[in-house]
MISE-356378 format. One record per residue: residue in three letters; x, y, z of N, C-alpha, C in turn. Coordinates in steps of 0.1 Angstrom, whole numbers, padded with zeros to 4 digits, always signed. Layout:
# MISE-356378
alaXYZXYZXYZ...
***
This chain:
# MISE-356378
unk+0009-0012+0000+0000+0000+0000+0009+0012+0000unk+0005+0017-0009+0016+0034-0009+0009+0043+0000unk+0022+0053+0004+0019+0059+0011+0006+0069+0013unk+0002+0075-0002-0013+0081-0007-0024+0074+0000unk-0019+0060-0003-0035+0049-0001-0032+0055+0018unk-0025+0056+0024-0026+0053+0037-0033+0063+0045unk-0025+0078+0037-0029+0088+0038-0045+0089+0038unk-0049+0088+0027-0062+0087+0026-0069+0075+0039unk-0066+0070+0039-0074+0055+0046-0074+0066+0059unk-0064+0071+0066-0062+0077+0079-0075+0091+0077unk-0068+0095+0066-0083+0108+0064-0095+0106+0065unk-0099+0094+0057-0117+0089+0057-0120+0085+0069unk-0108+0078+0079-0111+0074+0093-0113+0087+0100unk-0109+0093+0100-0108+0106+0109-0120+0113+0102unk-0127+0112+0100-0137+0119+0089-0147+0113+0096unk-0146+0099+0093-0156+0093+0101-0155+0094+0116unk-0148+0094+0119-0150+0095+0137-0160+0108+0139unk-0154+0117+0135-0158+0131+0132-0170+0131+0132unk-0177+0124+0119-0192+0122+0124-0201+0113+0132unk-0191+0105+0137-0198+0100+0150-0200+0106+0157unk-0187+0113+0159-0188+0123+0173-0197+0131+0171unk-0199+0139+0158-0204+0149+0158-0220+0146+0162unk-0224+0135+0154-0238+0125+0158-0245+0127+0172unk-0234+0121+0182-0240+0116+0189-0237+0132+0194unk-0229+0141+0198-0232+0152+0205-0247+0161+0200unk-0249+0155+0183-0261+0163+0185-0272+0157+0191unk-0273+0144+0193-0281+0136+0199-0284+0138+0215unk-0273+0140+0220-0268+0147+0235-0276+0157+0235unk-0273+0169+0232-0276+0182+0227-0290+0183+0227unk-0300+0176+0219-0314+0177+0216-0324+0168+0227unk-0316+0163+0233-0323+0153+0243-0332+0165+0253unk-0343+0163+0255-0346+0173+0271-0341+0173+0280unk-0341+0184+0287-0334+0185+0299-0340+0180+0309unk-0334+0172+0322-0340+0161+0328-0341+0168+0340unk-0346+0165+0351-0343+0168+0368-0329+0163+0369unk-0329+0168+0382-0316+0164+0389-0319+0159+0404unk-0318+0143+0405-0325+0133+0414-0326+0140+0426unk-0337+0142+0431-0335+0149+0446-0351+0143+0455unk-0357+0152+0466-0369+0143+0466-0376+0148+0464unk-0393+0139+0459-0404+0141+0451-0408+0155+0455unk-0417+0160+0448-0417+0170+0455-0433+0168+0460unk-0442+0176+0470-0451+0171+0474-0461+0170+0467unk-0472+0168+0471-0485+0163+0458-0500+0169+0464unk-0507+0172+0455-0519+0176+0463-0530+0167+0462unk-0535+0166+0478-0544+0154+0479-0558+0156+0468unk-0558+0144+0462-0569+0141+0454-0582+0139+0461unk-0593+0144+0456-0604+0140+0458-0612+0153+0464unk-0606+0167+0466-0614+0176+0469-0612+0185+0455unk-0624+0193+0460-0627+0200+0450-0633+0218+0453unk-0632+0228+0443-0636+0237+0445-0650+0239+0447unk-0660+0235+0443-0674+0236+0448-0678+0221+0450unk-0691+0219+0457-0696+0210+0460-0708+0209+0452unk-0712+0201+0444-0719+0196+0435-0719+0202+0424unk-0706+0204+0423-0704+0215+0410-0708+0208+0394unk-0706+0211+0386-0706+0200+0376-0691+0195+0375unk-0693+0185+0360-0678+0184+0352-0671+0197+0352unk-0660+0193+0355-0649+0207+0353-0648+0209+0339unk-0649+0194+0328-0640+0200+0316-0653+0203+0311unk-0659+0212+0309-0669+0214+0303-0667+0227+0298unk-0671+0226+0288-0667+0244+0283-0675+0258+0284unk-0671+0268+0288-0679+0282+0292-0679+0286+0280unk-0693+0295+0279-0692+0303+0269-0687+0316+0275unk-0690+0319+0285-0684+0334+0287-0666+0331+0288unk-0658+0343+0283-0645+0348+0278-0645+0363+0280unk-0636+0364+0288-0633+0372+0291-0623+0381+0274unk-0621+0387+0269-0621+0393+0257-0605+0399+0254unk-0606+0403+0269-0593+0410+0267-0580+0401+0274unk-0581+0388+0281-0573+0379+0285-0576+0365+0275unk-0564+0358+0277-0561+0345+0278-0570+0338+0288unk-0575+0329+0280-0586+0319+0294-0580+0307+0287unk-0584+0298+0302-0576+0288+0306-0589+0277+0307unk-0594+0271+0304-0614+0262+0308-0607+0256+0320unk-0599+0250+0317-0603+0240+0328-0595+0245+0344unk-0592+0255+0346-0587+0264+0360-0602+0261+0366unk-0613+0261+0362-0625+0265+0368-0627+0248+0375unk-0616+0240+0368-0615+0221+0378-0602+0220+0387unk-0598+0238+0392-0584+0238+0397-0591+0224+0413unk-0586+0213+0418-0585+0208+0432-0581+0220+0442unk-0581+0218+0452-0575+0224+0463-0567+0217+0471unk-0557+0222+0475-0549+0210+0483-0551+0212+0498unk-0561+0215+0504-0568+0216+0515-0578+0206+0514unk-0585+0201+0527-0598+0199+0525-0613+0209+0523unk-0622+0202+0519-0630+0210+0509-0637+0216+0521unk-0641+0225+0520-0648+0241+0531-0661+0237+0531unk-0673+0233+0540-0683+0232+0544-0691+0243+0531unk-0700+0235+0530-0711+0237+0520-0715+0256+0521unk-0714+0263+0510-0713+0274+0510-0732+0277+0509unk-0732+0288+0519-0748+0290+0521-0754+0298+0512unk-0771+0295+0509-0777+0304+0501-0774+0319+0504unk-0776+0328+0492-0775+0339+0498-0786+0348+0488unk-0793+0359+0493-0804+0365+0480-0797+0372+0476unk-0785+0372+0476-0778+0381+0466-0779+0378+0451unk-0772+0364+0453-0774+0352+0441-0776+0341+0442unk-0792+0341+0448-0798+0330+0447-0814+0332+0445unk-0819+0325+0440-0836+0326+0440-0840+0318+0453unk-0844+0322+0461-0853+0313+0473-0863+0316+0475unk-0868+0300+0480-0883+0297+0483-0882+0292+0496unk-0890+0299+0503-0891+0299+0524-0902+0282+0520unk-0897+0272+0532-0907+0261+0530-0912+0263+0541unk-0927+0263+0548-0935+0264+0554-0937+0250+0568unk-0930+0245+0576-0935+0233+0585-0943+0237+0599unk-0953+0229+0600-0958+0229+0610-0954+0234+0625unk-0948+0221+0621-0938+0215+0639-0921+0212+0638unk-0920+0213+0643-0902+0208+0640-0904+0200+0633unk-0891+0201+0624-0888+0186+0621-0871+0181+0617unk-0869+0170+0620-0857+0162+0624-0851+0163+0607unk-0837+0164+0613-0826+0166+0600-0823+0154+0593unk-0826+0142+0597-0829+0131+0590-0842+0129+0581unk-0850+0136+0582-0861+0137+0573-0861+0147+0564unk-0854+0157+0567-0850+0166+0557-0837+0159+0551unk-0831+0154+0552-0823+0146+0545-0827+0134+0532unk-0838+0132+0540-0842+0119+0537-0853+0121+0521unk-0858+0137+0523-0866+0142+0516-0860+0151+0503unk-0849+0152+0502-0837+0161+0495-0839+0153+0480unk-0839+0164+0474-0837+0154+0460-0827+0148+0454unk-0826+0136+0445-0815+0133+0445-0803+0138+0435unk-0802+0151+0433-0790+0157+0428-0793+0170+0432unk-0783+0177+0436-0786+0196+0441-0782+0203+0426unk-0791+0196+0419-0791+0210+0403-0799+0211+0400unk-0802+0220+0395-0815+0225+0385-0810+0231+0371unk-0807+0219+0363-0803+0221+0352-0784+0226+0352unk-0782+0232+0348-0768+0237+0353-0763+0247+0363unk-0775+0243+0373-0773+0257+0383-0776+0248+0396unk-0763+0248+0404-0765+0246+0420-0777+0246+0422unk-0783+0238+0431-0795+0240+0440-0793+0235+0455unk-0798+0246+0463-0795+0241+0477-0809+0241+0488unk-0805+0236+0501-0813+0237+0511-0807+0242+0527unk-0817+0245+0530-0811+0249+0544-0825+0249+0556unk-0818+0244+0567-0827+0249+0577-0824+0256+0587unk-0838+0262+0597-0834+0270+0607-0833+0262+0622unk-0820+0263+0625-0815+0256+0632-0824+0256+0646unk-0834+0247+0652-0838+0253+0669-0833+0251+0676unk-0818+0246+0676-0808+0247+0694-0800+0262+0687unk-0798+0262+0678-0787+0275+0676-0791+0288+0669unk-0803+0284+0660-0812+0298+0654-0805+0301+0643unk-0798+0294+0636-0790+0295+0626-0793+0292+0612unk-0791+0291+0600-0795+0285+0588-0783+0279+0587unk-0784+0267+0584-0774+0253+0579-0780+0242+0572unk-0771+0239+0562-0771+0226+0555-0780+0216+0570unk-0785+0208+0562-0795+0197+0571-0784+0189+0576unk-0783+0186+0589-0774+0171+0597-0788+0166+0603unk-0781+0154+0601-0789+0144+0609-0788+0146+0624unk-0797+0145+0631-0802+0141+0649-0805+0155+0651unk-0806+0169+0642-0806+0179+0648-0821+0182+0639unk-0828+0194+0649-0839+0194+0645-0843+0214+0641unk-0855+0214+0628-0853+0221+0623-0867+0232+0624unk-0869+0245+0626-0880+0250+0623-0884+0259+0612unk-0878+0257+0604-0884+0261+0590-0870+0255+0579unk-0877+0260+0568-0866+0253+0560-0867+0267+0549unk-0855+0263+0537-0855+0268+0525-0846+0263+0515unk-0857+0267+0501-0843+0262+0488-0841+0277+0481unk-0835+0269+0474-0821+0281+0465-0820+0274+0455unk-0820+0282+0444-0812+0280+0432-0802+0291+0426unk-0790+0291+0422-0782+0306+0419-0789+0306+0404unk-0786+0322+0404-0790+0331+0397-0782+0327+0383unk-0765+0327+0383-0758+0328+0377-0749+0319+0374unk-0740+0315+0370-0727+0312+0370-0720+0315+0356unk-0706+0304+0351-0698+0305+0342-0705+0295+0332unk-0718+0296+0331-0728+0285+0322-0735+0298+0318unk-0740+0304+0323-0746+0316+0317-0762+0320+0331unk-0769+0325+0330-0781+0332+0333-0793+0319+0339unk-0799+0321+0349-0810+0309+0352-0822+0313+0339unk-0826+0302+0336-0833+0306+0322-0851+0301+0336unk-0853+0296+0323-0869+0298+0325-0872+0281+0329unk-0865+0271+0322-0866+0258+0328-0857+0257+0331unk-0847+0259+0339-0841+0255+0350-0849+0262+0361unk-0856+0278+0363-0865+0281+0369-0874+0271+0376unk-0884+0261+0365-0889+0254+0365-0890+0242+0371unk-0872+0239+0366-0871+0223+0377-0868+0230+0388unk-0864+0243+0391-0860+0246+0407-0878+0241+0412unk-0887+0248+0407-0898+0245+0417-0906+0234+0413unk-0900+0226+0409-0906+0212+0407-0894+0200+0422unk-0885+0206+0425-0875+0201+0431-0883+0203+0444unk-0880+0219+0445-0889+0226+0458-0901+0219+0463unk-0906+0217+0457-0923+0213+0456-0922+0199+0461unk-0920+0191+0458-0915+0175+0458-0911+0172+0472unk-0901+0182+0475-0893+0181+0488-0901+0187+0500unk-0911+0196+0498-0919+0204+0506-0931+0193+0506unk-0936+0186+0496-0946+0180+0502-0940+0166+0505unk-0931+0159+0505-0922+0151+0515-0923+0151+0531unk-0925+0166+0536-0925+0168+0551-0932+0175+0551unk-0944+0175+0542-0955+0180+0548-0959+0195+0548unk-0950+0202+0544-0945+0216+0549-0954+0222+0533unk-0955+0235+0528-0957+0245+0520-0946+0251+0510unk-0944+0256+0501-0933+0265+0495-0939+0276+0489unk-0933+0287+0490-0933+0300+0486-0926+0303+0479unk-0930+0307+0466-0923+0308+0456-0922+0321+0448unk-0909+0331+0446-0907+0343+0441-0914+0339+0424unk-0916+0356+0419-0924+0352+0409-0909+0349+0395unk-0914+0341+0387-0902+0335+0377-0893+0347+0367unk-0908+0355+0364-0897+0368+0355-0891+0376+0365unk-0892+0380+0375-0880+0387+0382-0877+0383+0390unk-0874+0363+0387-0861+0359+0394-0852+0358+0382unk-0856+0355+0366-0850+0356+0357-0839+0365+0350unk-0850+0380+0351-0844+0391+0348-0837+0395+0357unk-0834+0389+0371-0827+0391+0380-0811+0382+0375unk-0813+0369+0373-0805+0364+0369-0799+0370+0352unk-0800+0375+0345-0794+0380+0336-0793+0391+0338unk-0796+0400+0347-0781+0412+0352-0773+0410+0356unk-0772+0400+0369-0764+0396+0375-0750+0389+0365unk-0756+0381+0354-0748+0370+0345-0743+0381+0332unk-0749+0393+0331-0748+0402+0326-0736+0415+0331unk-0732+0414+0343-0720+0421+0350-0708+0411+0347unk-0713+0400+0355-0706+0388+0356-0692+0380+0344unk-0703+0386+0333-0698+0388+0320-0683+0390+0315unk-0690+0406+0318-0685+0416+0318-0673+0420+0327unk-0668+0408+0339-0662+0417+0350-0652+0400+0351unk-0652+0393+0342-0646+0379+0346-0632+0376+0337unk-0623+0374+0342-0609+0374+0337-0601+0362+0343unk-0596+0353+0332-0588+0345+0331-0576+0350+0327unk-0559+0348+0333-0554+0350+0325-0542+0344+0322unk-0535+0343+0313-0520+0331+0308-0512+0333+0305unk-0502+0329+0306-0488+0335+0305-0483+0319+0296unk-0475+0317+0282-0467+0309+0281-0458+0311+0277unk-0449+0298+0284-0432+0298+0285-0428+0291+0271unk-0418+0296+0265-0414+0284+0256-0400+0283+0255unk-0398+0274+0254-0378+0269+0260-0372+0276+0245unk-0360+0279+0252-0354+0290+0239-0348+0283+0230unk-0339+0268+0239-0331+0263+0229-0335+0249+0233unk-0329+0241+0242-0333+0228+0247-0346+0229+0252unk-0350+0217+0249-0363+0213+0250-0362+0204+0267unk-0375+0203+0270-0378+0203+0287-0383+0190+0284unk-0383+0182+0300-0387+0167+0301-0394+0171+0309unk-0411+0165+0313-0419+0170+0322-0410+0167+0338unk-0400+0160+0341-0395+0154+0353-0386+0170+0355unk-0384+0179+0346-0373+0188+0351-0385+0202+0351unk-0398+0199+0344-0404+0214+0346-0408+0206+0357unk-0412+0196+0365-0415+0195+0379-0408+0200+0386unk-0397+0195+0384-0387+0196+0395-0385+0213+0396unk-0380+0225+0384-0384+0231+0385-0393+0243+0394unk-0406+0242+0389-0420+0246+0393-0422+0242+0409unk-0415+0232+0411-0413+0229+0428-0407+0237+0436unk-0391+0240+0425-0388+0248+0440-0390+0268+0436unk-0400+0269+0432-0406+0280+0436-0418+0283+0445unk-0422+0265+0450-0433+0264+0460-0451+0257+0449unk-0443+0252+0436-0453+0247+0431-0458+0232+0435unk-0471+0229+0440-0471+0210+0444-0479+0205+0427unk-0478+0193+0428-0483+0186+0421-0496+0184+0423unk-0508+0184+0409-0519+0189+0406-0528+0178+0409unk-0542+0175+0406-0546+0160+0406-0548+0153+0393unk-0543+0163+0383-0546+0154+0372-0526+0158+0364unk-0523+0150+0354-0511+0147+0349-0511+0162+0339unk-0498+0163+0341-0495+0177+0331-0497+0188+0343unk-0501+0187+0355-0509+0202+0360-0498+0203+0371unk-0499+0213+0380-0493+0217+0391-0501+0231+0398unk-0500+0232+0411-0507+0243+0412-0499+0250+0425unk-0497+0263+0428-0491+0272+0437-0505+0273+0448unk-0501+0266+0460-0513+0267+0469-0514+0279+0475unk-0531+0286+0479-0534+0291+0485-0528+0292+0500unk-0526+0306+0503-0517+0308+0520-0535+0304+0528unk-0540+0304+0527-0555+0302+0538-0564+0293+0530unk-0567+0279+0544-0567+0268+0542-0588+0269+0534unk-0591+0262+0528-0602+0257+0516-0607+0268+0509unk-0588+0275+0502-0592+0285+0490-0584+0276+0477unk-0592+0286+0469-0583+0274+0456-0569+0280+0453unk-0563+0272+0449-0547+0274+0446-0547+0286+0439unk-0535+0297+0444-0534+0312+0434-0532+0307+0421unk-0523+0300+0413-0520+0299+0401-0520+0286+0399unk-0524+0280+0384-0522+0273+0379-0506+0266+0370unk-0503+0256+0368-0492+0259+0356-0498+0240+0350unk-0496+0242+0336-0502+0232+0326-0487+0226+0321unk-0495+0214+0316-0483+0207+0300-0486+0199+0294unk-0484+0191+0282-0490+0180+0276-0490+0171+0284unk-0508+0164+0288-0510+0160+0293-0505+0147+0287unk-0502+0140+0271-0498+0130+0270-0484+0127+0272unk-0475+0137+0269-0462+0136+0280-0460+0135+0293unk-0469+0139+0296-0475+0134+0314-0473+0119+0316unk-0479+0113+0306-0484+0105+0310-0475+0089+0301unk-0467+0096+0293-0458+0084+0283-0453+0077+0294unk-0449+0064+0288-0442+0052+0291-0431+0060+0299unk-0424+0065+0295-0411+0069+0297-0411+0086+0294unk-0415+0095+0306-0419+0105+0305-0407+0119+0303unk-0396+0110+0307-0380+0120+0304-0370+0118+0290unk-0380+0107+0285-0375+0112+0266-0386+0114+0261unk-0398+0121+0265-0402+0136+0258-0401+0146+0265unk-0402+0153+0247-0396+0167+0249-0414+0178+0250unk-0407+0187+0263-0417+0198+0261-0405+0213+0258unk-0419+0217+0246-0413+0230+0244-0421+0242+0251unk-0432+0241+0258-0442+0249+0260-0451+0246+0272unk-0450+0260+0283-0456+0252+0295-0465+0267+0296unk-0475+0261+0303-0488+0276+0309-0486+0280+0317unk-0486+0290+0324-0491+0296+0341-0504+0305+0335unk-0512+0300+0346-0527+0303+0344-0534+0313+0358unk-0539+0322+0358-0545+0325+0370-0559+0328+0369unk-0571+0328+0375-0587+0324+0376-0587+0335+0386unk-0588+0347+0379-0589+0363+0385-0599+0361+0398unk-0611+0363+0396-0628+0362+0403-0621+0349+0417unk-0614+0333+0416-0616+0329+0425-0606+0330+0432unk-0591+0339+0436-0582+0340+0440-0586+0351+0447unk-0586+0351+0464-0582+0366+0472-0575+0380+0467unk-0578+0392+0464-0568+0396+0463-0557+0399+0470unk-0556+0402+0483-0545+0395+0494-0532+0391+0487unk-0538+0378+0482-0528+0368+0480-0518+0373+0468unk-0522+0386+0461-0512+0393+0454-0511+0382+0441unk-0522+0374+0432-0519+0366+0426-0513+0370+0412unk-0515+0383+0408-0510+0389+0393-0493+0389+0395unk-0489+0394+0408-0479+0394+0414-0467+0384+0413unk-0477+0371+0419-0468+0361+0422-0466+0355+0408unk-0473+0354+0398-0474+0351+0385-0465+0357+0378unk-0464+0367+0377-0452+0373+0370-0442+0367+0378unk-0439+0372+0388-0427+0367+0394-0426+0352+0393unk-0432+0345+0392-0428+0326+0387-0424+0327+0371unk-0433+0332+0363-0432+0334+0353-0416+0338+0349unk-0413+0350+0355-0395+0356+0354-0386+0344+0361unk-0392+0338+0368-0383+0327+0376-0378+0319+0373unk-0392+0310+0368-0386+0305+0358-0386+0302+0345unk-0385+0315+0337-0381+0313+0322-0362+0318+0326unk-0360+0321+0330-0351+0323+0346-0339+0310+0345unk-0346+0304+0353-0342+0290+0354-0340+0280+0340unk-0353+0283+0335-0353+0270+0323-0348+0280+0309unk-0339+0287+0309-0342+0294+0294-0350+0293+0285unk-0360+0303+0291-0374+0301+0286-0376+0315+0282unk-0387+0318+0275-0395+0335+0272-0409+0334+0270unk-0413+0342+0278-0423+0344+0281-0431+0350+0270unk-0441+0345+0262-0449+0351+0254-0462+0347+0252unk-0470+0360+0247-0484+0358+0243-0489+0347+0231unk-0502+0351+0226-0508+0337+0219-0500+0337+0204unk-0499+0348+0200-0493+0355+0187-0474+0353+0187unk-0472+0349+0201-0456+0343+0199-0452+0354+0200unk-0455+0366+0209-0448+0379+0206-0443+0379+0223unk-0430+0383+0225-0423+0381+0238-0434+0391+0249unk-0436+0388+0265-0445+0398+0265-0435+0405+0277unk-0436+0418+0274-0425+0432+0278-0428+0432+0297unk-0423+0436+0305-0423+0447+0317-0435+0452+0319unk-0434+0463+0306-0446+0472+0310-0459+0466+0301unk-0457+0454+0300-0474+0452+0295-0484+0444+0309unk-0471+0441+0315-0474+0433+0326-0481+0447+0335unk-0475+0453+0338-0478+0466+0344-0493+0471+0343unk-0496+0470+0329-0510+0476+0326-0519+0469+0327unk-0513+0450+0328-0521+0445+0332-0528+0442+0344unk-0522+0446+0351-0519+0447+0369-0529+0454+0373unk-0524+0472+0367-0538+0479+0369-0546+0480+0363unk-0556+0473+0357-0565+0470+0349-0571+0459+0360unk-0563+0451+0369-0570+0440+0376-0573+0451+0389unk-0563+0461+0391-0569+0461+0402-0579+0474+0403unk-0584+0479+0393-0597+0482+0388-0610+0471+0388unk-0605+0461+0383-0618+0450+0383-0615+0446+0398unk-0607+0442+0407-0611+0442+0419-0620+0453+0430unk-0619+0465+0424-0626+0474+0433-0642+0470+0429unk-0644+0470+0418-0654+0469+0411-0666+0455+0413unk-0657+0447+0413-0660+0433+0422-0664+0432+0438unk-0659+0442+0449-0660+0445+0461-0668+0454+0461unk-0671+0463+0453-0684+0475+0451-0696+0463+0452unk-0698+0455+0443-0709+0446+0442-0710+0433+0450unk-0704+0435+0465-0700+0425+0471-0702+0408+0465unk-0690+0404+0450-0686+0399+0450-0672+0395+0450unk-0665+0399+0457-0648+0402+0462-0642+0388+0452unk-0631+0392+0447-0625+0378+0442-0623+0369+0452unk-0623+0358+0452-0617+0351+0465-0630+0343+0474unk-0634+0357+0474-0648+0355+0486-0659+0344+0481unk-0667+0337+0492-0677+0329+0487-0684+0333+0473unk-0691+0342+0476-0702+0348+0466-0694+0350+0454unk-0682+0355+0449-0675+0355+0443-0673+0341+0433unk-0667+0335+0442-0666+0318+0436-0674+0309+0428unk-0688+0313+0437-0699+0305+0435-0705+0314+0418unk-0704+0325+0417-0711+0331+0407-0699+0330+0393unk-0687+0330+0396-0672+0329+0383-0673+0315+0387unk-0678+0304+0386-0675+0290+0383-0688+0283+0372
***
């Protein structure tokens, strides 16, 4: 073999190494970026929930807020608390019918007489009696006994306005359950519990804000095990459904300040650290978060943290990076719609609040 032949043979080898190497570094390179083994981080107990007989979470609203990003399914955020005693009728936003009884009667027969689902079509329906050891109105317990009763149906919610037959099954429910124990119902007249309920769902509208922030990785792409690990140590726990996480509430059976999202089927692959995420949400649910809890606040600041952390940028739906000062105007614009919300004592955060933005 002449020296040329050898020459060459050494060149095409070194050529070829070259593109192995070069191979596998890009293979290295494009892989997501993983956690770094440390412990789990905590998890939020499954099985509670933000309302009590709420519907399906994933169910879709028609009201949108116009000038934010909405998020549907924040309105199925869990709480990582246990769930807060049954929230009371109120005539603020509710229709009620006073039920008429004789004589006392025992909280096991008002139980016993309850229909069996608390809706009237897509609108909560409740009951309550007046307590005779404490003179109070409460959800019905058994062994305790009651002197008068009442139902409720809300006016409003994130379904829209009480129409005319859900009206309808409210006092077909009412009715049923009143003549169960014997008792009477009194019933407000339907067009001005109606037109009552489309003012209300008519502000409501008008005053309801979702809003979203997404991250998207600049250069390497993310493995859902490193945006956990991540999203943890800024104080985020893990959500009850896959892909989710949520920033808990500082005061115990409020719903979590912020949301954060990801593909739920990367959640959920075989092998969840060879896929790649390029794109993660932080979500906030304006109406059911305290203002207190500073949630526009804390949002941006996770948001800077970690695009921060994960070489990430922060941008709107249009892919356009979103600035300092847009954050700024968005801020006060909320805290405009919080005065505005406390003028009509439905406070973000607050019961009445919750129950009317869900």
């Amino acid at each position: 073999m002449s020296t040329l032949q050898i020459s060459l043979a050494i060149v095409g080898a070194l050529v070829l190494l070259g593109v192995v190497v070069h191979s596998a570094w890009s293979s290295r390179k494009n892989l997501p970026k993983r956690p770094i083994p440390e412990a789990a981080p905590r998890q939020e107990p499954a099985g509670t929930a933000p309302h009590e007989d709420a519907p399906a979470t994933d169910e879709p609203s028609h009201r949108q807020e116009p000038c934010f990003d909405t998020d549907a399914d924040l309105s199925a955020l869990a709480k990582r608390t246990t769930a807060e005693k049954r929230p009371a009728l109120d005539a603020l936003i509710d229709a009620m019918a006073p039920v008429v009884v004789e004589s006392l009667v025992s909280g096991d027969a008002v139980l016993a007489a309850m229909p069996s689902t608390l809706r009237a079509g897509s609108k909560p329906f409740g009951v309550e009696g007046l307590s005779a050891s404490t003179g109070e109105w409460e959800f019905p317990v058994a062994g305790r006994r009651y002197s008068a009763l009442q139902c409720g149906v809300q006016l409003a919610n994130r379904t829209g306005a009480l129409n005319q037959i859900e009206y309808s099954e409210f006092v077909m429910k009412t009715q049923a359950f009143a003549d169960a124990l014997g008792g009477e119902a009194e019933f407000p007249e339907m067009l001005d519990e109606v037109a009552r309920a489309r003012e209300l769902d008519q502000f409501a509208s008008g005053h309801d804000a979702q809003l979203s922030f997404t991250l998207r990785a600049m250069h390497t792409a993310w493995s859902p095990g490193y945006v956990q690990q991540s999203a943890a140590r800024i104080g985020f726990i893990a959500g009850a459904m896959p892909g989710r996480m949520v920033l808990p509430a500082g005061q115990s059976g409020h719903a979590p300040i912020l949301g954060l999202s990801f593909d739920t089927q990367a959640a959920m692959a075989d092998d969840p650290e060879q896929t790649a995420l390029r794109e993660i949400t932080l979500s906030l649910d304006v109406p059911q978060v305290l203002r207190a809890e500073q949630p526009f606040v804390r949002m941006c600041e996770a948001a800077l943290a970690l695009a921060a952390s994960m070489d990430g940028a922060i941008i709107d739906d249009n892919g356009n990076l979103i600035r300092a000062e847009a954050m700024e105007a968005i801020h006060a614009d909320l805290e405009q719609l919080y005065d505005t919300l406390e003028g009509r004592d439905l406070a973000a955060g607050s019961v009445l609040g919750r129950r009317v933005f869900s």
